[in-house]
N, CA, C and O atoms as CSV, one atom per row, in Angstrom:
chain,resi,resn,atom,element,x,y,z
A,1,UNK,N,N,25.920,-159.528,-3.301
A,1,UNK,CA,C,25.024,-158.958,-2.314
A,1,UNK,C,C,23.724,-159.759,-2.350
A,1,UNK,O,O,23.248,-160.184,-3.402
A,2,UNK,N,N,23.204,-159.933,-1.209
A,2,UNK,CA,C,22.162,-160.907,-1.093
A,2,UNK,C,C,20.997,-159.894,-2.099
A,2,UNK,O,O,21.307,-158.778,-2.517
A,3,UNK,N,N,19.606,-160.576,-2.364
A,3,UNK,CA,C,18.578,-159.927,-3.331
A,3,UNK,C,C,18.048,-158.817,-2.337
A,3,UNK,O,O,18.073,-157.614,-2.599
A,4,UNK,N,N,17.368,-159.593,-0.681
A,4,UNK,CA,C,16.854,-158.622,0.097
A,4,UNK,C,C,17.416,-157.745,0.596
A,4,UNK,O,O,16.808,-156.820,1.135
A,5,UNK,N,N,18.826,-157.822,0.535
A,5,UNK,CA,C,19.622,-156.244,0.761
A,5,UNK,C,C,19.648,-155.509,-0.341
A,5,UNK,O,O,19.526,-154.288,-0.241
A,6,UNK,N,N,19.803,-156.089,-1.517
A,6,UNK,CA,C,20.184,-155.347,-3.006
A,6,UNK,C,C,18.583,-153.985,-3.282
A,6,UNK,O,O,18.541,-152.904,-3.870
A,7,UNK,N,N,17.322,-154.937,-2.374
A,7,UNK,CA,C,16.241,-154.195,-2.518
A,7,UNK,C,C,16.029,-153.010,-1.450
A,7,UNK,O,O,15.226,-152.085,-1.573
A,8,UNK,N,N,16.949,-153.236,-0.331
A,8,UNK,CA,C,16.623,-152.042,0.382
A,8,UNK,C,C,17.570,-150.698,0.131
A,8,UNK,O,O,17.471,-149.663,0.789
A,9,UNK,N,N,18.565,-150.941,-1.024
A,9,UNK,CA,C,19.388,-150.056,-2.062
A,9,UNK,C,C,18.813,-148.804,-1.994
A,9,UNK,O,O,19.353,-147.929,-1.317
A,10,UNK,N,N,17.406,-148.519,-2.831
A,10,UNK,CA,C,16.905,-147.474,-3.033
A,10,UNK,C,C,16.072,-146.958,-1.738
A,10,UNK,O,O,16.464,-146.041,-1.016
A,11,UNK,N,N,15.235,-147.461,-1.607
A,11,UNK,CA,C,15.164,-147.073,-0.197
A,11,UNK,C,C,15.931,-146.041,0.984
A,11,UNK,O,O,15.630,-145.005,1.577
A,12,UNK,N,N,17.076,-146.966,0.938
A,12,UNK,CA,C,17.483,-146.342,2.555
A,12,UNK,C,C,19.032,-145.107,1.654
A,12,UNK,O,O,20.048,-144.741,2.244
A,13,UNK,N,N,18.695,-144.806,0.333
A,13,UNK,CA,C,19.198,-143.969,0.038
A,13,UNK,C,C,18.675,-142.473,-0.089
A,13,UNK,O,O,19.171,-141.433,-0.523
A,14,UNK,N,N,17.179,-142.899,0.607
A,14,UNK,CA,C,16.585,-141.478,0.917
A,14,UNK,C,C,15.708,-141.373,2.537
A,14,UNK,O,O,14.698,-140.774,2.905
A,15,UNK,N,N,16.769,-142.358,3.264
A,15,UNK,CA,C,16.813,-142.143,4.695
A,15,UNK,C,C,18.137,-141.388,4.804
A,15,UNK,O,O,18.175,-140.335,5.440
A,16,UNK,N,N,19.416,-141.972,4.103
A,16,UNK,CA,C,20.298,-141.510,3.744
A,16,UNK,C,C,20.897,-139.898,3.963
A,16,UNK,O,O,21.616,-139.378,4.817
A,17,UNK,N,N,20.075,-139.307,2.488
A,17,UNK,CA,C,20.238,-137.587,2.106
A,17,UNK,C,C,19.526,-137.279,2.910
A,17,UNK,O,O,19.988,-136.183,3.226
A,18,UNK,N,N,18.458,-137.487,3.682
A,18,UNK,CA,C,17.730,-136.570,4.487
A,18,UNK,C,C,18.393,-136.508,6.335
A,18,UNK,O,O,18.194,-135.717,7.257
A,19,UNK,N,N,19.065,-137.531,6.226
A,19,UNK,CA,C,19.859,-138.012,7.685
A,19,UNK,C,C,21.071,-137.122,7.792
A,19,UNK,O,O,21.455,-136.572,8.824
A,20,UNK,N,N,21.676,-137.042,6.492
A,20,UNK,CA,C,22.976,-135.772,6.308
A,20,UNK,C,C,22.684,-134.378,6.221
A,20,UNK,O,O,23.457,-133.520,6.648
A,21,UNK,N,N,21.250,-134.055,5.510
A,21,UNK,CA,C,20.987,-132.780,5.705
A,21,UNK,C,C,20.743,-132.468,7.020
A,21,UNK,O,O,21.364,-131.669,7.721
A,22,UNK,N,N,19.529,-133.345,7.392
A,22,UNK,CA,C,19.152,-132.858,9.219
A,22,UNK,C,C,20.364,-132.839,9.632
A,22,UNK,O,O,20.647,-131.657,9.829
A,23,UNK,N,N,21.398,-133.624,9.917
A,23,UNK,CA,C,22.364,-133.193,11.039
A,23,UNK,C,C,23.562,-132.126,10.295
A,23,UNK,O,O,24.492,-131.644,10.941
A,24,UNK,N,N,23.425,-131.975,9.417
A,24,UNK,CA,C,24.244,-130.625,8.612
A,24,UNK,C,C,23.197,-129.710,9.206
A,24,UNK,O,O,23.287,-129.579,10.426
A,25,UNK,N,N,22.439,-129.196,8.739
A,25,UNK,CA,C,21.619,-127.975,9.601
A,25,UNK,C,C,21.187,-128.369,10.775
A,25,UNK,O,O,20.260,-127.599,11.021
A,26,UNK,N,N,21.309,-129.170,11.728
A,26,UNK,CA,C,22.017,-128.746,12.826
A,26,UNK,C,C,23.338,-128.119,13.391
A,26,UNK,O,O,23.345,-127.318,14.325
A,27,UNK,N,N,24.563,-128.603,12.671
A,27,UNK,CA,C,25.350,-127.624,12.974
A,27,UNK,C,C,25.196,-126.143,13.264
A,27,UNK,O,O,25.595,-125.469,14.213
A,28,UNK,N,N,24.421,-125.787,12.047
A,28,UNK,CA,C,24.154,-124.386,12.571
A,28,UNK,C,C,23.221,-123.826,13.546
A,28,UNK,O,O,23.416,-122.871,14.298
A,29,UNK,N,N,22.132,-124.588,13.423
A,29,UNK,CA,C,21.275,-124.443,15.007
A,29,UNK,C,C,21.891,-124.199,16.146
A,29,UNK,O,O,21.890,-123.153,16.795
A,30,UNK,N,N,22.621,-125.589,16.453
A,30,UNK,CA,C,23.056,-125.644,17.856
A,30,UNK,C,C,24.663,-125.873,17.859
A,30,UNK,O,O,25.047,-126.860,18.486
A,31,UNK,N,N,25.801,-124.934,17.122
A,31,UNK,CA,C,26.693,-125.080,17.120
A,31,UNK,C,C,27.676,-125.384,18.082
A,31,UNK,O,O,28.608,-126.171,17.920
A,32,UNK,N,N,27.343,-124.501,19.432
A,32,UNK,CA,C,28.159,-125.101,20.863
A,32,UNK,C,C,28.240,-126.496,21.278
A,32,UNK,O,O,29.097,-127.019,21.991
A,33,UNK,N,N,26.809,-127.230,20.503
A,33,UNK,CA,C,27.218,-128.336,21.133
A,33,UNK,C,C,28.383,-129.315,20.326
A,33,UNK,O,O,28.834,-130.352,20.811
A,34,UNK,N,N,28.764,-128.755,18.995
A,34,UNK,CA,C,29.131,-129.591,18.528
A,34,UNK,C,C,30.907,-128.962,18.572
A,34,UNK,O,O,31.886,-129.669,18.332
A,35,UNK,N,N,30.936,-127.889,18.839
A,35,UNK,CA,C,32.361,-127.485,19.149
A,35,UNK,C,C,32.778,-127.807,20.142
A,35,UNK,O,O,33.956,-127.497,20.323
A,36,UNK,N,N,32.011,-128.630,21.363
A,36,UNK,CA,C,32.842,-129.245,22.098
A,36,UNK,C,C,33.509,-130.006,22.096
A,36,UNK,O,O,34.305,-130.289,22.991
A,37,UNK,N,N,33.285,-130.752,20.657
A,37,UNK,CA,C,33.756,-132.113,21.036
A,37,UNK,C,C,35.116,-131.808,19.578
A,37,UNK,O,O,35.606,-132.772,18.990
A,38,UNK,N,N,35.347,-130.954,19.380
A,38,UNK,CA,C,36.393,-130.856,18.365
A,38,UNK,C,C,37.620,-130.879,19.268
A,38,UNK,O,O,37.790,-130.238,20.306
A,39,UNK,N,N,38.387,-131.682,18.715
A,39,UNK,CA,C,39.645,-132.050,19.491
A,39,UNK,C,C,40.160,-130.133,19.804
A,39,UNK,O,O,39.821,-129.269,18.996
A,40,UNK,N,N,40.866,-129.846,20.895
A,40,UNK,CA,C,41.528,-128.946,21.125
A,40,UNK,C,C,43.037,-128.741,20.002
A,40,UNK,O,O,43.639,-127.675,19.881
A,41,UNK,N,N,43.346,-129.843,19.392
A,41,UNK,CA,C,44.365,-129.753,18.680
A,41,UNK,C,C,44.001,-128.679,16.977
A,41,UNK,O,O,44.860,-128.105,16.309
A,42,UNK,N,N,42.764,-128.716,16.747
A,42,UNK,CA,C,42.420,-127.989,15.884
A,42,UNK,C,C,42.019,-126.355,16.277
A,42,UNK,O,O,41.476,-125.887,17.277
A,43,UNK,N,N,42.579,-125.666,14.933
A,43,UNK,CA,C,42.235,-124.552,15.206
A,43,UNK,C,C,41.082,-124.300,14.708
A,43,UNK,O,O,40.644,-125.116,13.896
A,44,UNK,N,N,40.226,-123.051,15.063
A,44,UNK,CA,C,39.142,-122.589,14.769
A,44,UNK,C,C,38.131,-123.899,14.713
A,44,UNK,O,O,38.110,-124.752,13.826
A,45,UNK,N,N,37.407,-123.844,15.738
A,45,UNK,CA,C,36.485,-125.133,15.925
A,45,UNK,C,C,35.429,-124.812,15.731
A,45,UNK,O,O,34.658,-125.627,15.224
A,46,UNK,N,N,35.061,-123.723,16.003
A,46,UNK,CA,C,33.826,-122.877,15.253
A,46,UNK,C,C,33.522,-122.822,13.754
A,46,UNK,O,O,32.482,-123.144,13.178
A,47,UNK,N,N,34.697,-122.328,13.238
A,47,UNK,CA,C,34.437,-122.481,11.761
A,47,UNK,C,C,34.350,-123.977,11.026
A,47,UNK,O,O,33.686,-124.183,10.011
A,48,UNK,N,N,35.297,-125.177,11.861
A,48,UNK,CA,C,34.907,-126.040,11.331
A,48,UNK,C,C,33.922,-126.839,11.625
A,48,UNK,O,O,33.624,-127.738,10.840
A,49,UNK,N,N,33.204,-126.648,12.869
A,49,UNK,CA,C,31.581,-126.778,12.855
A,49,UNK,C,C,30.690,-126.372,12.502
A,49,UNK,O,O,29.547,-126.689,12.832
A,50,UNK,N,N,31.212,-125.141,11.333
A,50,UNK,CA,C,29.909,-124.512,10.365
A,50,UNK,C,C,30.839,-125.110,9.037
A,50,UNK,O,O,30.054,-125.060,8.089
A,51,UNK,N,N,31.715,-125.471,8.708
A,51,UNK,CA,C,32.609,-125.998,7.779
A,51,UNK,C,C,32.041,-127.458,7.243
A,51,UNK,O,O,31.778,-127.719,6.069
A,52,UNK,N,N,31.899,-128.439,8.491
A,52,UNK,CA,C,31.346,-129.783,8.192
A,52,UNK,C,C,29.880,-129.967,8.057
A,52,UNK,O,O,29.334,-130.794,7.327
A,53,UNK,N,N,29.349,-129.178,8.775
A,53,UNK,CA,C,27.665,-129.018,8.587
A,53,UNK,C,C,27.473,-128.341,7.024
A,53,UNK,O,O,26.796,-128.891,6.155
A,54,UNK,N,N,28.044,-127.314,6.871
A,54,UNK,CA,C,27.958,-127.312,5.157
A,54,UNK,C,C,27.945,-128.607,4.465
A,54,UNK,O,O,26.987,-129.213,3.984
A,55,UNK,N,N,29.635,-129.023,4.522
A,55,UNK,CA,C,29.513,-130.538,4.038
A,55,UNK,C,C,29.005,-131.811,4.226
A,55,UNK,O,O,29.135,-132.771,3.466
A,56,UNK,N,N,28.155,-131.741,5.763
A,56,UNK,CA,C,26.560,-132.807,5.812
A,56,UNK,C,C,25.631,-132.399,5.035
A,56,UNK,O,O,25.047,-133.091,4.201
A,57,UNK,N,N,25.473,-131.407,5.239
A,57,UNK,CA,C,24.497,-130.699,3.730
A,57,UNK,C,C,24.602,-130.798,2.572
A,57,UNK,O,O,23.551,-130.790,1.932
A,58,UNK,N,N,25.453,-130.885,2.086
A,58,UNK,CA,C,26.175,-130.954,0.322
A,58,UNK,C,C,26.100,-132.217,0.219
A,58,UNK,O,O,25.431,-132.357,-0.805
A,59,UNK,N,N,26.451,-133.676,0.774
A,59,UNK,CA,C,26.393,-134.692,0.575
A,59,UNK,C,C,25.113,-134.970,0.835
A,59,UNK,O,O,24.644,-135.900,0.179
A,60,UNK,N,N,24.277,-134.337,1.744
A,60,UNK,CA,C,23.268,-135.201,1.779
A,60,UNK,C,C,22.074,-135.323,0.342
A,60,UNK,O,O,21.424,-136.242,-0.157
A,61,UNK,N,N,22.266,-133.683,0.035
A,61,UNK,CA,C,21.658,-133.276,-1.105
A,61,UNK,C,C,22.306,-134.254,-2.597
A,61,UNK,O,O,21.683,-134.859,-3.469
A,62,UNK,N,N,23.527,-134.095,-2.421
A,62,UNK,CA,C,24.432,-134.803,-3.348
A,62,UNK,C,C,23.951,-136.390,-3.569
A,62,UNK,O,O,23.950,-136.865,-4.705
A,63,UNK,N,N,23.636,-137.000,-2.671
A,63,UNK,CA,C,23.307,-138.229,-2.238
A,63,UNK,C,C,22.329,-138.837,-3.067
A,63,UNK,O,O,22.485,-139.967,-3.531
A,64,UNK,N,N,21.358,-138.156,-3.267
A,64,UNK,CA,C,19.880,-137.676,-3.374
A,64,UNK,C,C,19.919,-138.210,-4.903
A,64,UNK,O,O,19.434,-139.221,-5.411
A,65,UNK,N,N,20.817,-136.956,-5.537
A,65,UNK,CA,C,20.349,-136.671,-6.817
A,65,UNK,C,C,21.662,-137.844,-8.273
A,65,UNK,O,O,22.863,-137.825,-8.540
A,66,UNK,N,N,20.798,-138.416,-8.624
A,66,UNK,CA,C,21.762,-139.691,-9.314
A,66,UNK,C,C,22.862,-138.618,-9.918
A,66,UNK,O,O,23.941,-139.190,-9.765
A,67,UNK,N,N,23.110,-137.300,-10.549
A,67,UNK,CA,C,24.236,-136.856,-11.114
A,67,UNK,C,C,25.535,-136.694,-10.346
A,67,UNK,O,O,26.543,-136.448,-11.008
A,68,UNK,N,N,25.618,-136.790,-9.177
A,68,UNK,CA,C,26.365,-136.609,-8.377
A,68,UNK,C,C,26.297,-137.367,-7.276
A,68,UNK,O,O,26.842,-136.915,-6.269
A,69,UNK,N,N,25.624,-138.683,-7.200
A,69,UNK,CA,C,25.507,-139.760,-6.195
A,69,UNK,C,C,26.379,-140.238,-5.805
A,69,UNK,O,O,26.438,-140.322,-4.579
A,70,UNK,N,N,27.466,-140.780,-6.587
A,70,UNK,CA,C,29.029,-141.377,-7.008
A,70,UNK,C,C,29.944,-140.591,-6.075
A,70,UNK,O,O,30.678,-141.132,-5.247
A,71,UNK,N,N,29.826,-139.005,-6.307
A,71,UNK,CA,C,31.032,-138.499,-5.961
A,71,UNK,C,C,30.217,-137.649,-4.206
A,71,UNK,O,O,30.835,-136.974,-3.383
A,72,UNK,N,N,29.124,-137.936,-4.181
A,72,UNK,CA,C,28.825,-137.455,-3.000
A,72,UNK,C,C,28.906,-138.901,-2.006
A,72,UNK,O,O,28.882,-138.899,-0.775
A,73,UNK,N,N,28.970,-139.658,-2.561
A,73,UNK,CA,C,29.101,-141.078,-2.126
A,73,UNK,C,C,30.641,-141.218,-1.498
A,73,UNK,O,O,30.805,-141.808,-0.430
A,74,UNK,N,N,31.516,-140.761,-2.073
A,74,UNK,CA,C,33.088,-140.759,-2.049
A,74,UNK,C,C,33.388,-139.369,-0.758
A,74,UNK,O,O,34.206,-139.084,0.117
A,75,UNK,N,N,32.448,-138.966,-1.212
A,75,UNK,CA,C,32.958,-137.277,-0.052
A,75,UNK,C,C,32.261,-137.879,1.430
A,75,UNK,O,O,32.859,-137.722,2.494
A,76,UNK,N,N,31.101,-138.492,1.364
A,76,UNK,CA,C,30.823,-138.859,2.292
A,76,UNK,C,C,31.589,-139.787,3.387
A,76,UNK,O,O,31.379,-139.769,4.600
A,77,UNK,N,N,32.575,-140.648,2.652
A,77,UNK,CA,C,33.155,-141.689,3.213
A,77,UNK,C,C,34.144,-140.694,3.621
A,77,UNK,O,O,34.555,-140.686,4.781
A,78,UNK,N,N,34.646,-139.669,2.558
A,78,UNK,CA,C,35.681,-138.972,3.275
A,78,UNK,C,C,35.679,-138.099,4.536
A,78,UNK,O,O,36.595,-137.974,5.349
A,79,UNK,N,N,34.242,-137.410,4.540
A,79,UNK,CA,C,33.864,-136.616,5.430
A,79,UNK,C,C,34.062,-137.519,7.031
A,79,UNK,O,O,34.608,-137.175,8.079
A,80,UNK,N,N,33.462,-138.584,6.697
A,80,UNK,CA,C,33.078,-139.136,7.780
A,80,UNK,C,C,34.696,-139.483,8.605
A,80,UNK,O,O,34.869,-139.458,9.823
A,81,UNK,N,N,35.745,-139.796,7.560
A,81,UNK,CA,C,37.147,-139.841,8.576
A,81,UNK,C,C,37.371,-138.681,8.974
A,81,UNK,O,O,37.860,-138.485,10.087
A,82,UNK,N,N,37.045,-137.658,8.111
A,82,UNK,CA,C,37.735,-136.274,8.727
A,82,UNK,C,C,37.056,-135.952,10.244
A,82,UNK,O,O,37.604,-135.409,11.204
A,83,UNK,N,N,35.626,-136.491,10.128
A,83,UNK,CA,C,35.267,-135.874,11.716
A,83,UNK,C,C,35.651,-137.569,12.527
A,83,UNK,O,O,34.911,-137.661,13.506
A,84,UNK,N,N,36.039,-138.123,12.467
A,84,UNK,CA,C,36.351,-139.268,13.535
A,84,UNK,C,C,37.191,-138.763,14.184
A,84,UNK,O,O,37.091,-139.132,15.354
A,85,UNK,N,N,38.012,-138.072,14.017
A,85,UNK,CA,C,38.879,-137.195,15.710
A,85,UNK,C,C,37.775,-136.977,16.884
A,85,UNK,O,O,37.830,-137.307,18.069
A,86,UNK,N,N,36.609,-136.213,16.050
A,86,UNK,CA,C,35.840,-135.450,16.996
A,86,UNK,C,C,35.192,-137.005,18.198
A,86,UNK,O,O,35.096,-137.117,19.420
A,87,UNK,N,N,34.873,-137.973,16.983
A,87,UNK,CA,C,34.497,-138.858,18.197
A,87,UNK,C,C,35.497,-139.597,19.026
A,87,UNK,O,O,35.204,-140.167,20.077
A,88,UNK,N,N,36.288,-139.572,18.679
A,88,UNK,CA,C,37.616,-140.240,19.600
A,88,UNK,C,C,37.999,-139.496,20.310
A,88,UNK,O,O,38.706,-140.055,21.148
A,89,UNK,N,N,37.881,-137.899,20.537
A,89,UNK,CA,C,37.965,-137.287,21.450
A,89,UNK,C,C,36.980,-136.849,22.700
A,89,UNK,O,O,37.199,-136.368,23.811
A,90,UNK,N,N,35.608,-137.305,21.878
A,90,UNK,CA,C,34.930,-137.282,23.024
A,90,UNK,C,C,34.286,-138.329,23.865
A,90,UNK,O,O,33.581,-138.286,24.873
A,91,UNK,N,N,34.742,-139.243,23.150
A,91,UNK,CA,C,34.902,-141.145,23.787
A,91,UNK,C,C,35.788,-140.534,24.622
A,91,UNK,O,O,35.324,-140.101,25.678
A,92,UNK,N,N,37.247,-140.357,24.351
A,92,UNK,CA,C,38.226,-140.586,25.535
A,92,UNK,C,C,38.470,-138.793,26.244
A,92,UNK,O,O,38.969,-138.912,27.363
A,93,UNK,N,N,38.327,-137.815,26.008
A,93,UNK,CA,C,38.446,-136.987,26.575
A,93,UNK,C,C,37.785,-136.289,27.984
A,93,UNK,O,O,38.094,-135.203,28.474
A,94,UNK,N,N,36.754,-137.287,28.483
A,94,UNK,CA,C,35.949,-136.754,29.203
A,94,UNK,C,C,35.233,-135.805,29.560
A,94,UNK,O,O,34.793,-135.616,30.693
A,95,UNK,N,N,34.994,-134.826,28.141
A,95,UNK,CA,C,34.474,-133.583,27.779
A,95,UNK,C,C,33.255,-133.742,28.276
A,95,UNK,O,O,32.481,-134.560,27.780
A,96,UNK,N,N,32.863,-132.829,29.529
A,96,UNK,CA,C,31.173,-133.210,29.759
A,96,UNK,C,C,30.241,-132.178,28.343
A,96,UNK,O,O,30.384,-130.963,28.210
A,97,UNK,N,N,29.564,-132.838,27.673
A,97,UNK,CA,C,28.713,-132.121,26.521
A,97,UNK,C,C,27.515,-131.390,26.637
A,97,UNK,O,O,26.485,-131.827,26.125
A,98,UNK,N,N,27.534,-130.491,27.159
A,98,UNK,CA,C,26.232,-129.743,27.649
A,98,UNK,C,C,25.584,-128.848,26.339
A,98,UNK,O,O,26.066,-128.035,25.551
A,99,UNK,N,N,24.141,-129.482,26.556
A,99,UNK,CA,C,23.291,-128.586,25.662
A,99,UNK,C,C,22.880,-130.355,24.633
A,99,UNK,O,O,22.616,-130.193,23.442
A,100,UNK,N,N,22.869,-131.508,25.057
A,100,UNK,CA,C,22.103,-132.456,24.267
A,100,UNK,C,C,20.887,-132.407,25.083
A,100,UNK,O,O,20.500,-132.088,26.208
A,101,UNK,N,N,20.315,-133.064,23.528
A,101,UNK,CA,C,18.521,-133.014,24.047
A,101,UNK,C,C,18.615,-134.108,24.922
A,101,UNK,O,O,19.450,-135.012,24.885
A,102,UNK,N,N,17.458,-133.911,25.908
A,102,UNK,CA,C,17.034,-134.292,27.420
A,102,UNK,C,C,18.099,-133.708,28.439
A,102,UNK,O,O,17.994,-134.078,29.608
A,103,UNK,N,N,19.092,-132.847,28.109
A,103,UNK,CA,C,19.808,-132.370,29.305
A,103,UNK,C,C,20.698,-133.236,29.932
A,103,UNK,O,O,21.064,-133.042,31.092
A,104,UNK,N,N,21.148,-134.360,29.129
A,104,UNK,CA,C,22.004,-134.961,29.830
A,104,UNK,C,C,23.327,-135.363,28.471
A,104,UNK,O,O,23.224,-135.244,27.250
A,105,UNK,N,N,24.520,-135.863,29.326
A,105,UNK,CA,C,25.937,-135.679,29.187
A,105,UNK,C,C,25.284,-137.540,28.313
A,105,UNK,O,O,24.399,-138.261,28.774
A,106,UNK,N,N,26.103,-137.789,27.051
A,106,UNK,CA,C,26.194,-139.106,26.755
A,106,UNK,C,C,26.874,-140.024,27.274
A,106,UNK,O,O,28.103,-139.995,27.331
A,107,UNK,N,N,25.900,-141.282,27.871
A,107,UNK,CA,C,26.645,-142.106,28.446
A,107,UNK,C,C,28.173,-142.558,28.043
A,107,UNK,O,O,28.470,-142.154,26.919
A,108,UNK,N,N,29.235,-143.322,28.717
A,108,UNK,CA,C,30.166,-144.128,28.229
A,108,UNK,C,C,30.027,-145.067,27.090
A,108,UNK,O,O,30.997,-145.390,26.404
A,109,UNK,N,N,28.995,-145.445,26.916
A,109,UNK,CA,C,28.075,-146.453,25.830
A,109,UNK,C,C,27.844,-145.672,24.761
A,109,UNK,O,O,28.309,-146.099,23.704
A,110,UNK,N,N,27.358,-144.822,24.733
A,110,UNK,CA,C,27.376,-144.147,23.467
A,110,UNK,C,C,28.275,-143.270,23.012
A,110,UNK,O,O,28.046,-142.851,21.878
A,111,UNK,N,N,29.543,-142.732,23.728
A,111,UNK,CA,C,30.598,-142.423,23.452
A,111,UNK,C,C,31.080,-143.256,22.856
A,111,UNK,O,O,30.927,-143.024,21.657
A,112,UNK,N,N,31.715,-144.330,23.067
A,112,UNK,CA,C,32.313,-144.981,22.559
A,112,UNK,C,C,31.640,-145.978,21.223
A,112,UNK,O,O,32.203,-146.446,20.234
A,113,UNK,N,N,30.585,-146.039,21.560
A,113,UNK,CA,C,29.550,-146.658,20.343
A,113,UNK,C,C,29.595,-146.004,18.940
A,113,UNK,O,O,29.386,-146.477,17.822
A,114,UNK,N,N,29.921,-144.812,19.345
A,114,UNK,CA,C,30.028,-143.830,18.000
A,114,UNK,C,C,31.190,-144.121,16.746
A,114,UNK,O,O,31.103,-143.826,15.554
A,115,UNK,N,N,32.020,-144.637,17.297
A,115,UNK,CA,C,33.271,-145.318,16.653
A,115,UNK,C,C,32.713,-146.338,15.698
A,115,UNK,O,O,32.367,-146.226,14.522
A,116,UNK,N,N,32.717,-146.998,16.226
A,116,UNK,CA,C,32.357,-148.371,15.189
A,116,UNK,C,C,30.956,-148.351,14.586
A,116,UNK,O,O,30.633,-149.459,14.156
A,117,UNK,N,N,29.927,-147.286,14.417
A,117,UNK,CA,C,29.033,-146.273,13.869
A,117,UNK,C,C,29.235,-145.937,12.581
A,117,UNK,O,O,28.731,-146.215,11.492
A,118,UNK,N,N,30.249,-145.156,13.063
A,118,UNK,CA,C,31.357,-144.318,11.759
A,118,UNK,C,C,31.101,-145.053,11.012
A,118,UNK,O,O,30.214,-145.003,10.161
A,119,UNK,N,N,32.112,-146.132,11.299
A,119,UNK,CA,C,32.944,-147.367,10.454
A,119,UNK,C,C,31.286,-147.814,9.574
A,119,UNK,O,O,31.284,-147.843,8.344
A,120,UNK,N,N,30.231,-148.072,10.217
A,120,UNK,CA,C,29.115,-148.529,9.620
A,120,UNK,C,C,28.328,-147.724,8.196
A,120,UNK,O,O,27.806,-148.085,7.142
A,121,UNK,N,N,28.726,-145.941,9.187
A,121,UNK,CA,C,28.079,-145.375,8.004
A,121,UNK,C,C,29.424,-144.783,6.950
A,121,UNK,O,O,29.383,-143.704,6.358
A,122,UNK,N,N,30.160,-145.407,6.913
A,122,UNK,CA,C,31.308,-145.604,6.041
A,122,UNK,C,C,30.848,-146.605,4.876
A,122,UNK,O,O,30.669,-146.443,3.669
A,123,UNK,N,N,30.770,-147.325,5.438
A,123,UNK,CA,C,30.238,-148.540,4.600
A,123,UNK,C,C,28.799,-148.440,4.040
A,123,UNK,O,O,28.499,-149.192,3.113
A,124,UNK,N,N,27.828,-147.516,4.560
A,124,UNK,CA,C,26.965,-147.229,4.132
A,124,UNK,C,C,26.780,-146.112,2.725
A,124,UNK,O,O,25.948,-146.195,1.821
A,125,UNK,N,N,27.621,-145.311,2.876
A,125,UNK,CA,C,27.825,-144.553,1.920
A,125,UNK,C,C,28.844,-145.019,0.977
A,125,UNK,O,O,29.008,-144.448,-0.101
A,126,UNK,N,N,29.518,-146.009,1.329
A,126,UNK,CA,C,30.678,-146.546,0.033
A,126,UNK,C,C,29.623,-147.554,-0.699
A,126,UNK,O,O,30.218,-148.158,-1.592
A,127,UNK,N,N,28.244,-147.934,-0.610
A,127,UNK,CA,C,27.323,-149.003,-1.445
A,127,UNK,C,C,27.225,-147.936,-2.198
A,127,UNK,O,O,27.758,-148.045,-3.302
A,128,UNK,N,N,26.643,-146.795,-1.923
A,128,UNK,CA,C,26.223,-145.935,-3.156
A,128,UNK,C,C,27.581,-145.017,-3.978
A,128,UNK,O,O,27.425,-143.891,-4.451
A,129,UNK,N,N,28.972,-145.843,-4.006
A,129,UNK,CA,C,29.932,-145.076,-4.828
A,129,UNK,C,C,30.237,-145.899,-6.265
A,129,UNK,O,O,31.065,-145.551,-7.107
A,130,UNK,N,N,29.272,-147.196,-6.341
A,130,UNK,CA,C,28.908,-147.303,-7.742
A,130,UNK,C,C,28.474,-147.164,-8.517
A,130,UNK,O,O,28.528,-147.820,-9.558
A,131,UNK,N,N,27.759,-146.052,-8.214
A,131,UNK,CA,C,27.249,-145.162,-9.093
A,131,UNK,C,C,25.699,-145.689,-8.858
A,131,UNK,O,O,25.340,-144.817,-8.067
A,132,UNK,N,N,24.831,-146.332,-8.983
A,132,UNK,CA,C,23.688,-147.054,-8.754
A,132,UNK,C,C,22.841,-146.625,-7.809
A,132,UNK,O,O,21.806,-147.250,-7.578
């Protein structure tokens, strides 16, 4: 790893926990918006939009604290496949999403942008599963 990335390590590991908590307690704020986009193939979409916002919360906190950095590091990568349905369904499903801030539906661009996102903050949370 280059030195000037190796230094922004600590750093952006507490942009990190605070980026997973905020959007974990959002789930519960504004839950409709995020049950839209749960594939129809799942049951109870409600519960698992208060289900994964728990677990943005737990990792983000997890993240945070070096005793459990490792394995919140590992849940994170996992978390993040478990909700990639939700964005592949609302890339291709044409679900209009009502209730985002400014009142409008996300472009085609950021539907689909969300994908290869993932994949980024996949990789973002697998730097911190060496424990470090």
């Amino acid at each position: 790893m280059c030195a000037s990335l190796a230094q922004l390590k600590r750093p952006l590991l507490y942009v990190m926990g605070p980026l997973y908590v905020v959007a974990g307690v959002l789930h519960f704020v504004v839950p409709g918006l995020y049950v839209q986009i749960v594939p129809p193939v799942f049951p109870a979409p409600l519960a698992l939009v208060y289900l994964s916002g728990l677990a943005e919360v737990g990792v983000g906190i997890g993240i945070l604290l070096p005793q459990t950095r490792q394995y919140a590091a590992w849940a994170t990568v996992v978390l993040l496949a478990a909700i990639f349905p939700a964005n592949v369904y609302m890339a291709t499903s044409g679900v209009v999403v009502a209730g985002m801030p400014g009142g409008r539906d996300p472009s085609a661009f950021v539907r689909w942008a969300r994908l290869p996102l993932q994949g980024v903050l996949m990789l973002w949370a697998y730097w911190y599963t060496d424990g470090d």
